[in-house]
Every structure is written in C-alpha cells, then in structure tokens.
LOLUM-709838 format. One record per residue: residue in one letter; x, y, z of N, C-alpha, C, CB in turn. Coordinates in steps of 0.1 Angstrom, whole numbers, padded with zeros to 4 digits, always signed. Glycine has a CB too. Layout:
<rs>
AXYZXYZXYZXYZ...
</rs>
This chain:
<rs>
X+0192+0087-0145+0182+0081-0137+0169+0079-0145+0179+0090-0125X+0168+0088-0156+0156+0085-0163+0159+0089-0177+0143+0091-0157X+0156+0084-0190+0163+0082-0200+0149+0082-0210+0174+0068-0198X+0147+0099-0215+0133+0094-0221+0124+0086-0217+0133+0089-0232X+0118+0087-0204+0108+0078-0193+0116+0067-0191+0093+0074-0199X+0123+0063-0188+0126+0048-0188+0138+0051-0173+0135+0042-0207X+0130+0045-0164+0138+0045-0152+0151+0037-0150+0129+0041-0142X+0162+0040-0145+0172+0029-0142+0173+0034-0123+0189+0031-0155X+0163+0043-0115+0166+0042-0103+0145+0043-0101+0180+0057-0097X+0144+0040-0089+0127+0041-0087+0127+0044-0076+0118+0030-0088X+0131+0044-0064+0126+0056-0054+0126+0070-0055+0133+0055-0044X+0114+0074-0058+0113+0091-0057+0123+0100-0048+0099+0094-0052X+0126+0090-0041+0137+0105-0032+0156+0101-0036+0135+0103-0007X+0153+0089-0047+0163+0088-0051+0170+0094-0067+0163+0075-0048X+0153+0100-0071+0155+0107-0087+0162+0118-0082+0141+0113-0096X+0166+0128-0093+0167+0142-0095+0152+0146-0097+0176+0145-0109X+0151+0160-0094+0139+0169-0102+0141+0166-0117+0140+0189-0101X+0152+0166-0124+0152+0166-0139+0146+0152-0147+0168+0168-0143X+0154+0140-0134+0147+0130-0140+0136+0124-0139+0152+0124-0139X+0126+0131-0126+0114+0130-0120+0105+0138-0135+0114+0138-0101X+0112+0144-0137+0105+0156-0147+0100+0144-0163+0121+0174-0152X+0118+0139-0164+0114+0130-0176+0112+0121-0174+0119+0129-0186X+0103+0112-0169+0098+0101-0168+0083+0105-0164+0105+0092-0160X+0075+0121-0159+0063+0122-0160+0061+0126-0172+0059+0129-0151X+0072+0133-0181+0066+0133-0193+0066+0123-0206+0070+0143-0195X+0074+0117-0205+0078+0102-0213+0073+0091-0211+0089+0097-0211X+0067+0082-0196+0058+0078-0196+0047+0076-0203+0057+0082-0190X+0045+0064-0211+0028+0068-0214+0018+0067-0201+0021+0057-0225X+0022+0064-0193+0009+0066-0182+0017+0065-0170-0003+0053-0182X+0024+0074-0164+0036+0072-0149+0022+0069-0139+0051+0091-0141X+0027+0062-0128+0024+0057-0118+0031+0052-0108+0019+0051-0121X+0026+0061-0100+0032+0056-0086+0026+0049-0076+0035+0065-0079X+0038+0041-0071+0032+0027-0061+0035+0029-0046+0041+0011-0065X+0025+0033-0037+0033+0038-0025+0031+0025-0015+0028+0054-0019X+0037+0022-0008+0038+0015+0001+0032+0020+0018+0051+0014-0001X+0027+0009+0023+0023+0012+0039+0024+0002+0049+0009+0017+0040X+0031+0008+0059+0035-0001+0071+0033-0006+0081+0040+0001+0075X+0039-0005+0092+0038+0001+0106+0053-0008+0116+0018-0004+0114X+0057-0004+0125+0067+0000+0137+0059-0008+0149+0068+0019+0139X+0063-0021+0148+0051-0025+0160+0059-0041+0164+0030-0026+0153X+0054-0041+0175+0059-0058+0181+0056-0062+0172+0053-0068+0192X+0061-0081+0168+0061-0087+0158+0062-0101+0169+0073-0082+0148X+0060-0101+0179+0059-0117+0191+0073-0115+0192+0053-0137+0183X+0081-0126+0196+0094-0128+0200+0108-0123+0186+0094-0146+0205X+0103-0129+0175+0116-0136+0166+0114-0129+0153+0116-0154+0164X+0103-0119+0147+0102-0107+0138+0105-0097+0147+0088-0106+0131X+0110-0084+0135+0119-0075+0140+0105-0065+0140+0133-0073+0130X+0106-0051+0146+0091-0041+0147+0090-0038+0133+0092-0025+0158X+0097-0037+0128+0097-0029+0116+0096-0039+0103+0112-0021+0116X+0090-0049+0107+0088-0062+0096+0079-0058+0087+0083-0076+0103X+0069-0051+0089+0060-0046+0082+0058-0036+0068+0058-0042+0089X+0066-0027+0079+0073-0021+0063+0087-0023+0056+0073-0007+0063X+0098-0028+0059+0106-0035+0058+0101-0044+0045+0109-0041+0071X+0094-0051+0048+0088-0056+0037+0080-0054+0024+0084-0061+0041X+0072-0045+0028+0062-0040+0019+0073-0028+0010+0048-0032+0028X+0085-0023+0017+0095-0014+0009+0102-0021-0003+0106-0009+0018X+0105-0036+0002+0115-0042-0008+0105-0049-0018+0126-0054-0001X+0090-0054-0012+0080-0055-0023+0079-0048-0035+0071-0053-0019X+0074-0033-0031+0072-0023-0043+0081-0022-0050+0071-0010-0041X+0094-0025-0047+0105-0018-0049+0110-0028-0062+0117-0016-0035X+0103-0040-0058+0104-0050-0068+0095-0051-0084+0102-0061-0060X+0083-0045-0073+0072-0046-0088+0075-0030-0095+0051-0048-0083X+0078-0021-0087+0085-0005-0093+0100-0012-0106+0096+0009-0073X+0104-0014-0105+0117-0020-0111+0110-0030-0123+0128-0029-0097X+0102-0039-0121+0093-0043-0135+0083-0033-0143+0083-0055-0131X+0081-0021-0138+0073-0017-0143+0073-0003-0146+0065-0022-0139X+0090-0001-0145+0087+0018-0151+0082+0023-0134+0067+0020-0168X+0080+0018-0130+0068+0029-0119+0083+0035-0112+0052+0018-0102X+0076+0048-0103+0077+0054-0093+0076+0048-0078+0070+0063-0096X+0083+0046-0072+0077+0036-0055+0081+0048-0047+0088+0016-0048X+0071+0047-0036+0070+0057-0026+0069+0054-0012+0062+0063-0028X+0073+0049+0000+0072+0044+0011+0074+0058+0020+0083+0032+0013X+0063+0065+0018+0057+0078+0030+0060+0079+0045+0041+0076+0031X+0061+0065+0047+0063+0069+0066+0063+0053+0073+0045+0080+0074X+0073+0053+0078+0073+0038+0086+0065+0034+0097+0086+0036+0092X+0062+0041+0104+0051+0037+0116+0033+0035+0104+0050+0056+0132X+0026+0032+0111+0015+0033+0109+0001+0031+0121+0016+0025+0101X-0008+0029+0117-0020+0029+0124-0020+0014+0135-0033+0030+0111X-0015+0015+0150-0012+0000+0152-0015+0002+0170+0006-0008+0146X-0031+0008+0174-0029+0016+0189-0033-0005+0191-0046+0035+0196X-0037-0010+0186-0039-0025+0194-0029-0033+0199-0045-0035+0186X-0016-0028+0195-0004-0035+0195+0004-0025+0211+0005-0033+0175X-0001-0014+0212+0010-0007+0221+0011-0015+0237+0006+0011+0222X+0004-0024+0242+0007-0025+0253+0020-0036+0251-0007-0029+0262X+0026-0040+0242+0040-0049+0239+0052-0034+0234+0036-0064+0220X+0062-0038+0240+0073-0024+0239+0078-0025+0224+0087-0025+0250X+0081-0012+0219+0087-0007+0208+0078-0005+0197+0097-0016+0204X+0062-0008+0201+0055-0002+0189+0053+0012+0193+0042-0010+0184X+0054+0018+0173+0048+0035+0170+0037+0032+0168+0052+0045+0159X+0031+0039+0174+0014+0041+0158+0014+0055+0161-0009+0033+0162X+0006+0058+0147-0005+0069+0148-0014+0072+0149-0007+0073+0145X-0024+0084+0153-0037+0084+0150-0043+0080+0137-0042+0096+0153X-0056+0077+0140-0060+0072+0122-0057+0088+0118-0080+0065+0116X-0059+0097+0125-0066+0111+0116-0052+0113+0111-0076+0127+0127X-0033+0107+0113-0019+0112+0112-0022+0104+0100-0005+0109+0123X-0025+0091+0102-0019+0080+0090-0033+0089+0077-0023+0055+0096X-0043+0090+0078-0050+0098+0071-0045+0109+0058-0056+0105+0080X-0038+0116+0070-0034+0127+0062-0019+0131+0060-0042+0139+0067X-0013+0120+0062-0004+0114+0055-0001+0110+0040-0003+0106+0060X-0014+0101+0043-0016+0095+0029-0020+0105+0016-0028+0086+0030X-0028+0116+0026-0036+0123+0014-0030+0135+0010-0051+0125+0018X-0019+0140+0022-0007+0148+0015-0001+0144+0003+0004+0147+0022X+0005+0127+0004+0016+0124-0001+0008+0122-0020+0023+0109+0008X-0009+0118-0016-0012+0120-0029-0015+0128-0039-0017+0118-0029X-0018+0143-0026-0023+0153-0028-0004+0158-0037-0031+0161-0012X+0003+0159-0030+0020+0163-0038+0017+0160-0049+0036+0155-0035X+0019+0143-0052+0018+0142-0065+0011+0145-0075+0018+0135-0067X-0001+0143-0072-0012+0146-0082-0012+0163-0087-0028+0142-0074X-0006+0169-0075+0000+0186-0085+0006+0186-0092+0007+0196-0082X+0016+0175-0094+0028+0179-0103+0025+0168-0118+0045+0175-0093X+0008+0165-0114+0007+0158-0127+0002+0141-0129+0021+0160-0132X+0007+0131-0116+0010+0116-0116-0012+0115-0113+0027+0108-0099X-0012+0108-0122-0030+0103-0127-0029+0088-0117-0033+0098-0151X-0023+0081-0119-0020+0070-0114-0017+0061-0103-0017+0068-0118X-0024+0056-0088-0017+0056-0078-0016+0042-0076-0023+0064-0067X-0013+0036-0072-0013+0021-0068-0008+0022-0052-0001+0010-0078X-0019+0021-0039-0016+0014-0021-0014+0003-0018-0025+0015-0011X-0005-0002-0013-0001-0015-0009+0002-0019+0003+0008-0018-0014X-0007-0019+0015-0007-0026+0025-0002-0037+0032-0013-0025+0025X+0007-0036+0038+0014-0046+0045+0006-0048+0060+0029-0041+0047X-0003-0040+0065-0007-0040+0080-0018-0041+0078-0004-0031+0089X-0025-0049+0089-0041-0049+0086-0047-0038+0093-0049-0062+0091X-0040-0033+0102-0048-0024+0113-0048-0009+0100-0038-0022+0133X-0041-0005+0088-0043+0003+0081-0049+0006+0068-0035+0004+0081X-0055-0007+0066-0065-0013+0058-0077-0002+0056-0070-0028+0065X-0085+0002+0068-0096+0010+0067-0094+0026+0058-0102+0012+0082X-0079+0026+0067-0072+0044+0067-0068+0040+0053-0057+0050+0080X-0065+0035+0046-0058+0033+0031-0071+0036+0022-0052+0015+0028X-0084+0027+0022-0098+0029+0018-0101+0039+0013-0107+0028+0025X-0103+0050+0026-0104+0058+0027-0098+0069+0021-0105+0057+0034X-0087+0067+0027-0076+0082+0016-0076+0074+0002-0053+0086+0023X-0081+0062-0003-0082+0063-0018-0095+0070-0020-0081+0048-0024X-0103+0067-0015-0119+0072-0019-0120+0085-0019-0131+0067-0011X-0110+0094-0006-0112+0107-0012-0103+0112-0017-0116+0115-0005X-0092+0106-0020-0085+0111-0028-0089+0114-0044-0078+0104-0026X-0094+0103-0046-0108+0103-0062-0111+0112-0062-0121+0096-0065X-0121+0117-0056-0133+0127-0053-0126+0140-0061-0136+0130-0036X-0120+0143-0043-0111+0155-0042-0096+0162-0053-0107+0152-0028X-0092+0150-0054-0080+0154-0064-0080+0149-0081-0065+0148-0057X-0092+0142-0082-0090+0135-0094-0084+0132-0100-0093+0136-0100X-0077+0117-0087-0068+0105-0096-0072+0097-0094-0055+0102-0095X-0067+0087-0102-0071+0071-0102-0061+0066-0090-0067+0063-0117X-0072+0058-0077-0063+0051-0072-0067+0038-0070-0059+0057-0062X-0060+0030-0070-0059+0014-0066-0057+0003-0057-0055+0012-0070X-0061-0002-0048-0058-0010-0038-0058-0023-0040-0066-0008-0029X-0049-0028-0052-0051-0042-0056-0050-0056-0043-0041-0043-0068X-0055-0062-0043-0051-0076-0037-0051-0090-0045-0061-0077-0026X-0044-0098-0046-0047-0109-0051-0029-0116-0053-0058-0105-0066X-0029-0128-0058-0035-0137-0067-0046-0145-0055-0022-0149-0076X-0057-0146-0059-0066-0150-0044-0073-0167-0053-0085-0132-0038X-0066-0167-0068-0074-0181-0069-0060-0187-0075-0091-0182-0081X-0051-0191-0071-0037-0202-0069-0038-0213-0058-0022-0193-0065X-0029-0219-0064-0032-0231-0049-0029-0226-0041-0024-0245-0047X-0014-0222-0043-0005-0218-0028-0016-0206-0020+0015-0208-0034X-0021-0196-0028-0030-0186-0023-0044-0195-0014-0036-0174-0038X-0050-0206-0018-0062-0205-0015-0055-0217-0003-0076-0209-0029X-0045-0224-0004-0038-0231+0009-0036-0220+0021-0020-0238+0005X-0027-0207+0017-0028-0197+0026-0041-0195+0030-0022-0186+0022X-0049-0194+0027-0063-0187+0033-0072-0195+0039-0071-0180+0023X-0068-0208+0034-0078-0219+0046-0068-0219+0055-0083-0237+0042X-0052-0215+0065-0049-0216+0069-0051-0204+0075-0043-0222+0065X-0053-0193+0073-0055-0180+0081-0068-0184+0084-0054-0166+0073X-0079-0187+0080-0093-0190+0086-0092-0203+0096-0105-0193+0073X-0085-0210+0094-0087-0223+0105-0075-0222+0119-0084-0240+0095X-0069-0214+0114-0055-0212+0128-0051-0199+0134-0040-0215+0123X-0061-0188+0126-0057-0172+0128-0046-0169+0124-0056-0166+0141X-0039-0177+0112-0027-0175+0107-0021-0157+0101-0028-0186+0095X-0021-0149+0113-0023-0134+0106-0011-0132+0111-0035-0122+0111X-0006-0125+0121+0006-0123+0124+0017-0126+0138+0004-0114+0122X+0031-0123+0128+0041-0132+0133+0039-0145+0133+0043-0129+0143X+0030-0152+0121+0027-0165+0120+0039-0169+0111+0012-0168+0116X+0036-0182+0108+0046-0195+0099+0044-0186+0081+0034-0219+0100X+0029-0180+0083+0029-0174+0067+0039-0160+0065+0010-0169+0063X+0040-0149+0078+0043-0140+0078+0058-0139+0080+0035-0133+0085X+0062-0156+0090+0078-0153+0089+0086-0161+0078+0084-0157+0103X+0070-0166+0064+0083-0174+0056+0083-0160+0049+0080-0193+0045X+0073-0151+0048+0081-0141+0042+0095-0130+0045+0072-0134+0041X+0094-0130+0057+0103-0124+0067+0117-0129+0059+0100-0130+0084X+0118-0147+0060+0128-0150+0056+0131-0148+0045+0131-0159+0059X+0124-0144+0037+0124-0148+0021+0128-0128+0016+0102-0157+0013X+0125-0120+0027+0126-0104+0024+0140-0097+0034+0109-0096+0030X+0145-0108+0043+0151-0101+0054+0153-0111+0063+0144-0091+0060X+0160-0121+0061+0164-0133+0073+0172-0129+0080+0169-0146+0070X+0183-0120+0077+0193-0113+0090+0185-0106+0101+0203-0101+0084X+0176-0104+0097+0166-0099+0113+0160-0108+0120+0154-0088+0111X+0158-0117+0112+0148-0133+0118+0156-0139+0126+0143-0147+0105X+0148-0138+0144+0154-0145+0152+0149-0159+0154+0153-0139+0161X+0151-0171+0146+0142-0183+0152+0146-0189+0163+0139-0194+0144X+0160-0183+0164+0162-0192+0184+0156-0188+0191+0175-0190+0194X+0148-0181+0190+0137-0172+0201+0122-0180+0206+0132-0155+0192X+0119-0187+0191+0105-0201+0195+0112-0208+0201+0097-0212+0183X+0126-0212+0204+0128-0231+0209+0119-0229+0220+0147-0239+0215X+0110-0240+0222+0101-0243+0231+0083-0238+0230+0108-0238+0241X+0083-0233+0219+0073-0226+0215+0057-0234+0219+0076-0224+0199X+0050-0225+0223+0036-0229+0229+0026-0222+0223+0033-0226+0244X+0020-0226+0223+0005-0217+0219+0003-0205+0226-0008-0225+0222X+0002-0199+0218+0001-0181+0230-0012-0178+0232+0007-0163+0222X-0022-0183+0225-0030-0179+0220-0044-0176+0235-0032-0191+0208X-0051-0171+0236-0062-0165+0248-0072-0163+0244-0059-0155+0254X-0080-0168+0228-0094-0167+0225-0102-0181+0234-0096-0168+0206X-0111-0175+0233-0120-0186+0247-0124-0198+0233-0142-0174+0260X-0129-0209+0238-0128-0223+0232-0138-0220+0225-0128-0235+0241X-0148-0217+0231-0161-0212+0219-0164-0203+0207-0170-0207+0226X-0156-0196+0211-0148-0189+0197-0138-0195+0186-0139-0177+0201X-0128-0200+0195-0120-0211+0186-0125-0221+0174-0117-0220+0196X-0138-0223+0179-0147-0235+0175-0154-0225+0158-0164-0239+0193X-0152-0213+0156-0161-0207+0148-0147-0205+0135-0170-0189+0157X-0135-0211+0141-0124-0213+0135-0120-0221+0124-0118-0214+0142X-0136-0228+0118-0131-0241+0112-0142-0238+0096-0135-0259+0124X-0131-0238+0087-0135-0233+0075-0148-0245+0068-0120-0230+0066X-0149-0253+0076-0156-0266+0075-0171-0267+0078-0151-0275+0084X-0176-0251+0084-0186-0253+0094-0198-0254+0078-0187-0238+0109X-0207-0256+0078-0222-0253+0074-0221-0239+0073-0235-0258+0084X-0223-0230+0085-0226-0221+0092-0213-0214+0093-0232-0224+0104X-0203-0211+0088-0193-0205+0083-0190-0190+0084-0194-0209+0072X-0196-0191+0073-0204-0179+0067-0206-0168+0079-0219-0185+0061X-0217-0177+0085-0223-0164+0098-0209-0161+0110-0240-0173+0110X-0206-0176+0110-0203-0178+0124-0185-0168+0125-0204-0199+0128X-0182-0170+0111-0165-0166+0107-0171-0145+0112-0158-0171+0078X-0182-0144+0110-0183-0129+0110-0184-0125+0124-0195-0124+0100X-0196-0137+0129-0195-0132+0148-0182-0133+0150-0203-0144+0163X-0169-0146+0149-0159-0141+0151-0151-0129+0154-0158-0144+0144X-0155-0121+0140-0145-0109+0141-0150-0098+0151-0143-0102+0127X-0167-0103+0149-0170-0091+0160-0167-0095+0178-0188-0088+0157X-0166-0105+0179-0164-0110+0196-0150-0109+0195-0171-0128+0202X-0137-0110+0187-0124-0115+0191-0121-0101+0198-0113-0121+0179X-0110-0099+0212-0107-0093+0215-0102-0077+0203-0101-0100+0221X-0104-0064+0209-0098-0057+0203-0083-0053+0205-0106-0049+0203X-0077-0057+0214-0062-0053+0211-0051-0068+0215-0059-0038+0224X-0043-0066+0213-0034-0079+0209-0034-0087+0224-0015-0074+0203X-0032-0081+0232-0033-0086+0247-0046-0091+0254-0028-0075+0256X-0053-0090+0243-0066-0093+0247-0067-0111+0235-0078-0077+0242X-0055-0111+0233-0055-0124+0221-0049-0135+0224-0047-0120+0209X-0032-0127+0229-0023-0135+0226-0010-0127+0237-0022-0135+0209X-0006-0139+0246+0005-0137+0258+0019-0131+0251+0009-0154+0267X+0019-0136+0238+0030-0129+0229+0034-0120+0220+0031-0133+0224X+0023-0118+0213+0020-0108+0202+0017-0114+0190+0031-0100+0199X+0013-0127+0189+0014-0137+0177+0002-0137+0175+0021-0151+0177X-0003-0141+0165-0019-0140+0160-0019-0153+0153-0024-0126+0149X-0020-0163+0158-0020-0176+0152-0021-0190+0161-0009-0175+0145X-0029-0199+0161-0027-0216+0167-0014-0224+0164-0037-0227+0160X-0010-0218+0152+0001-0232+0149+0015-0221+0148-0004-0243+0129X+0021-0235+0143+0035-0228+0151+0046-0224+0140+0044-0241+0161X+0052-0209+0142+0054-0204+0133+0069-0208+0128+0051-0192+0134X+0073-0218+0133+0087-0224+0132+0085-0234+0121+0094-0232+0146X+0072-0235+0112+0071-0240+0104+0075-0234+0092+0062-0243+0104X+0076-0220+0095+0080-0210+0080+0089-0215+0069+0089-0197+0084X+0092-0214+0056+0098-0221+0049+0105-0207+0046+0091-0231+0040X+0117-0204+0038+0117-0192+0024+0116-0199+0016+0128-0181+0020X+0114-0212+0017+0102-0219-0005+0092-0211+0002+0094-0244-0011X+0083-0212+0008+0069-0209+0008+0074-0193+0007+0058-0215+0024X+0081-0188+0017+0079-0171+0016+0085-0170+0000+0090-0161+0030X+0094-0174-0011+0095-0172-0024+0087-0172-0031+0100-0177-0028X+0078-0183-0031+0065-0185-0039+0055-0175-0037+0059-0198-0034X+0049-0170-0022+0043-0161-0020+0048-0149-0026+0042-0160-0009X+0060-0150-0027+0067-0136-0030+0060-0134-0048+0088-0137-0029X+0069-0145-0054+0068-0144-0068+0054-0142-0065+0074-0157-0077X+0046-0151-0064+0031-0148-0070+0025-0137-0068+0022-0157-0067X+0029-0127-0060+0024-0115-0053+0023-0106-0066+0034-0110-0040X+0040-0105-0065+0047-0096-0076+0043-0099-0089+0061-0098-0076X+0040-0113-0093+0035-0113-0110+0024-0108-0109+0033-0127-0118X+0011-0109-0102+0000-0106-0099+0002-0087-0103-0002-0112-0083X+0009-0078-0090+0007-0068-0093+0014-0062-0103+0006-0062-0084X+0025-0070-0109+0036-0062-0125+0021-0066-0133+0057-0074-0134X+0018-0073-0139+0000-0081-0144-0007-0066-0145-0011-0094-0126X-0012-0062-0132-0025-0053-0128-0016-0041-0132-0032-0053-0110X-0005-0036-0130-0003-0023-0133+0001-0019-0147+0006-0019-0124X+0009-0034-0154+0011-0034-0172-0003-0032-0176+0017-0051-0180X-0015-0040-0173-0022-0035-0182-0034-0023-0176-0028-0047-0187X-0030-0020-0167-0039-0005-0162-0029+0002-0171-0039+0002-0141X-0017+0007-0172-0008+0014-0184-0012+0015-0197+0004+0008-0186X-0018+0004-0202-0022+0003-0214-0039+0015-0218-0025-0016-0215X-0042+0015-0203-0057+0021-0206-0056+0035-0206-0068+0018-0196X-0061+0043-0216-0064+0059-0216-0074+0063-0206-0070+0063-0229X-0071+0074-0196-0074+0080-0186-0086+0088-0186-0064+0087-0184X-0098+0084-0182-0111+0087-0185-0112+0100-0180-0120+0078-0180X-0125+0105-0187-0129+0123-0186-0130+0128-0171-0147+0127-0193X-0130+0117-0161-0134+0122-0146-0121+0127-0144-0140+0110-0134X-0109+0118-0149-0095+0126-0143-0087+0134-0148-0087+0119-0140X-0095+0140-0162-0087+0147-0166-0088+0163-0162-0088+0144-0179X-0081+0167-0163-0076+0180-0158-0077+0192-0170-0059+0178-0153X-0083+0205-0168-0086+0215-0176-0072+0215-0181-0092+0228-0170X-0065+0217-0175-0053+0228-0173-0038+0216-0173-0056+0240-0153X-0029+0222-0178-0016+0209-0175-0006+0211-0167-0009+0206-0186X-0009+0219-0156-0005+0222-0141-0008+0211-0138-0011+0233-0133X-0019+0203-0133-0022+0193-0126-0024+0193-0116-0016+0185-0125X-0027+0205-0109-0034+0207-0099-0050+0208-0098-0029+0216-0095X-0060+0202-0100-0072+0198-0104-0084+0210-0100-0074+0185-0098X-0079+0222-0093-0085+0228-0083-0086+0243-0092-0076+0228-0067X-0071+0239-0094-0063+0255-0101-0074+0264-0104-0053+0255-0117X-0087+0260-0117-0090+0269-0122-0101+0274-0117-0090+0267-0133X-0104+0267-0105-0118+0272-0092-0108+0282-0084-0127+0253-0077X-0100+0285-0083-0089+0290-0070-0085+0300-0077-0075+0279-0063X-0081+0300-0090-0071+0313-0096-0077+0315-0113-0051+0306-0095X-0086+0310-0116-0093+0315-0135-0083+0317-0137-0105+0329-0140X-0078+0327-0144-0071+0327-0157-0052+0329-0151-0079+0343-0170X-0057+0331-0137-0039+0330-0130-0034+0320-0127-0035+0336-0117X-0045+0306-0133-0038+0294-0130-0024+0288-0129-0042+0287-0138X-0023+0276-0123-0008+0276-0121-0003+0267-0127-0002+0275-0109X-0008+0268-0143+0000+0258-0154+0007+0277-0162-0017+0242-0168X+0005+0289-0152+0015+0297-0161+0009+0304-0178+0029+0286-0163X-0001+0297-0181-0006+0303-0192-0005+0291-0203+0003+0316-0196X+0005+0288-0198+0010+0275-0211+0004+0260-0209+0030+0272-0210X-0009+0255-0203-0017+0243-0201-0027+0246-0215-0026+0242-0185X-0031+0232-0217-0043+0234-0232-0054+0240-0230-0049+0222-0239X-0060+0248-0216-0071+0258-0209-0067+0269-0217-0070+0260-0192X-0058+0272-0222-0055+0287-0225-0049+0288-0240-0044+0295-0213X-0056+0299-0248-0053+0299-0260-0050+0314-0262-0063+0293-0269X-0038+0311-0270-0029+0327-0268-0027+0332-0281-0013+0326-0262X-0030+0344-0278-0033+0353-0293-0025+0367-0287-0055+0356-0299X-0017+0369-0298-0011+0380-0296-0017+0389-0296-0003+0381-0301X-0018+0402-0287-0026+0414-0288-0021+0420-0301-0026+0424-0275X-0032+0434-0299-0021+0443-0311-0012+0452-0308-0028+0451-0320X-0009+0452-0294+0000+0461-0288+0012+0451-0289-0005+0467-0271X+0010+0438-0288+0022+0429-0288+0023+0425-0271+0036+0439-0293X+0016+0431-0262+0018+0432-0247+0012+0420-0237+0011+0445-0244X-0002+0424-0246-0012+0410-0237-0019+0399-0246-0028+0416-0226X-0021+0388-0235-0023+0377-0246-0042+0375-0237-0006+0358-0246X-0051+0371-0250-0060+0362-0249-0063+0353-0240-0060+0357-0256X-0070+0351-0230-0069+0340-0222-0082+0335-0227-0066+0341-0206X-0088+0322-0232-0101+0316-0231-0096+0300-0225-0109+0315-0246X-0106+0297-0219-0111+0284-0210-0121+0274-0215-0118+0288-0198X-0117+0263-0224-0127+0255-0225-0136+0250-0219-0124+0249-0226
</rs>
C-alpha cells in the first residue's frame, strides 16, 4: 500500500498502520485532502447523497495524482435549510464543527503538517472556514481551502450563469457533474415536463442580471433578501431559472478535468515548499501541545529532537534538555 512513501492505495481507512506509518515518513511533505458533503434533497432527478458522492470520487482523483492521503469524515453535513423536502440529514453547525476539528486534530498528532478542505455544499462553506482558522491557531497546521480555476472560459461561462439564473443547485451545472461522477443514480425521466420552480418575487429576480451598473450592490441585497430555507425558494428543491435537462457530461468532464488540474497544480507545488517556524513542532510526537501538558514526559517518548540524551554515570537515567 505504500512503498517508501509512494502510495498505490489512498483512502486512509484503506492503508495499514504500517503503511500509513511509511508514507508519513517518506513523504517529503504528506498531505491530506479531506472531503465535505451533505445527505439532502437534490429536486426530483439527483440522488441525496450527490454531494458527497461526488466530492469522494473528486479527492479520490486528485489523492491518486498526488501521493496524498484523502479523507471523507462524514456524509451528512450542515443542510437545516433543505429539511422541510424528505430524506435530508444535517447537522448542527456546532456536529459538523467538531467533526472537522477532531478529524484534524487525529491527524495532526500523528504528525500530517498539511491539510487540503474541499467542499461540495455551500451551506458548509462557513463551518469549513472556520475549523480551518482554528485549526491553525490551535494545532499548528497548515490548512487550505483552495477554490478555482476561476479565470478559464468554461469557469467564467459557469459563473455568469450562476449569477444570472441562480445556477446553484440541482441545476444543468450540478447535474452535468452528476453525470460525469455517477449517472447510474441520475434520474432525467423525472424533468419530462419541467417548469420553473422557482418562488423569488420579480423584483429580486431583476438584481439577477450580471449586466446591471449597480451589480455590485444590488447582487449583495440579493443574498441578503433571498429566502433562507429552500421552500422559501423553490416548489422543488432546485436552485436555478433554467432548465437542468440541459446538463451535458462534455460540460460535467470539462468541469471535472479543470477542477482536478487546478488542485493536483496547488497541492504539487505547496509540496515543493518547506514548512515554516509557526508549524513546526518542538518535539516529533506531533502533537503540538505535548510539551505545555507533559515537559519532559512528552509523548514523542524521549526520542523527538526536544530531547538530548546523555547517558548518566549510573548507566540508569538519561539527560532531558528542551530547546
């Protein structure tokens, strides 16, 4: 599974301990890429689980270019706007929170400097932020929330189409991915006859046109007046004007590829960079805390570069000093 750092499996619950062991130490820089979901309606013809479903076979793709570790923590996510449509989970922010900051907090004991979050859901967007920002602080690792390619054609076509149609979800963008990650779940006999679901009042609609002068202001009242939960949007569960029977898998491939070169791109050359003084660790336990919690009983065992060992003259006890 791992061959002097060099992975031939990348789900962490699919290593050994032995091989999890040699690829944190063979690695010039291991990193792990965790993935985030959610368990929630999807309108008629996406499956609940589209969310992470997707975002799993994502990582799993740019983990496999790049040496990394991928980690998909928990399938539900943060989605209380979605529950009045049947079959969505959520959690509290304060579950999906400390979820996250468990799953960071594990690693970062056993050593991994490097995190890469990858959001698939918008409603988890804030809770991701966050458990990166204190995850920094508190455990001192590097983490990362990349987004992009945001200046390609195909990217900057997507995004005048999400600003002029509410192209967010269970739309034409989200089910050419669908088809392009998982078409055996894609129901499109389910649109024949398809209508506009849509229930934003006309004067809001109007703040929908990436055209305006007033753009700028008016795209931000937007977010603050649009309903806050899905039934307050949309008769379906669809977050979009136009019609998602347009989906292509060319368009969801293209999206795909360009996603994935983008983050294999960001994480090759974050690998390349030496790990600055904020994250380094006294001790080669990797638990960042150790030597505030336990001085010289730390739990790198004696043997981290914190401790320099000099044989007594009894032969019995050794020297401990602390840089």
């Amino acid at each position: 599974m791992s061959n002097n750092g060099v992975l031939s499996r990348f789900w962490l619950w699919e290593l050994t301990r032995p091989a999890f062991e040699d690829w944190l130490a063979n690695d010039p820089a291991p990193t792990v890429v965790i993935g985030i979901g959610a368990i929630e309606q999807h309108a008629v013809h996406l499956p609940l689980g589209c969310d992470s479903i997707g975002v799993a076979k994502f990582i799993h793709d740019v983990a496999e270019k790049t040496n990394s570790v991928c980690l998909h923590p928990t399938w539900a996510g943060y989605s209380p706007h979605h529950m009045e449509f049947a079959g969505t989970v959520t959690y509290s922010h304060e579950t999906l929170l400390n979820i996250l900051l468990d799953t960071l907090r594990s690693l970062s004991y056993h050593g991994v400097k490097r995190f890469v979050l990858i959001n698939y859901h918008g409603g988890n967007e804030n809770i991701m932020n966050l458990a990166a920002q204190i995850a920094k602080r508190e455990y001192r690792v590097m983490v990362a929330t990349p987004h992009g390619p945001n200046n390609t054609e195909l990217s900057k076509k997507i995004k005048e189409r999400m600003q002029r149609y509410l192209e967010v979800h269970s739309c034409a963008r989200e089910t050419s991915y669908a088809l392009r990650y998982f078409p055996e779940l894609v129901e499109m006999w389910r649109l024949e006859g398809w209508e506009n679901p849509t229930l934003i009042p006309d004067y809001l609609q109007e703040f929908m046109n990436p055209d305006r002068k007033d753009y700028e202001i008016v795209s931000q009242l937007f977010n603050s007046m649009i309903g806050p939960d899905t039934h307050d949007i949309t008769t379906t569960g669809q977050y979009s004007l136009n019609d998602p029977r347009a989906a292509t898998v060319e368009e969801g491939d293209a999206m795909a590829k360009e996603a994935t070169d983008f983050l294999v791109e960001f994480i090759n050359t974050w690998k390349k960079l030496p790990t600055p003084p904020a994250f380094k660790d006294a001790c080669g336990c990797g638990d960042p805390n150790c030597h505030e919690e336990h001085g010289d009983e730390c739990g790198c065992g004696g043997e981290g570069p914190c401790h320099d060992h000099e044989d007594a003259e009894d032969g019995d006890d050794h020297e401990h000093r602390h840089d």
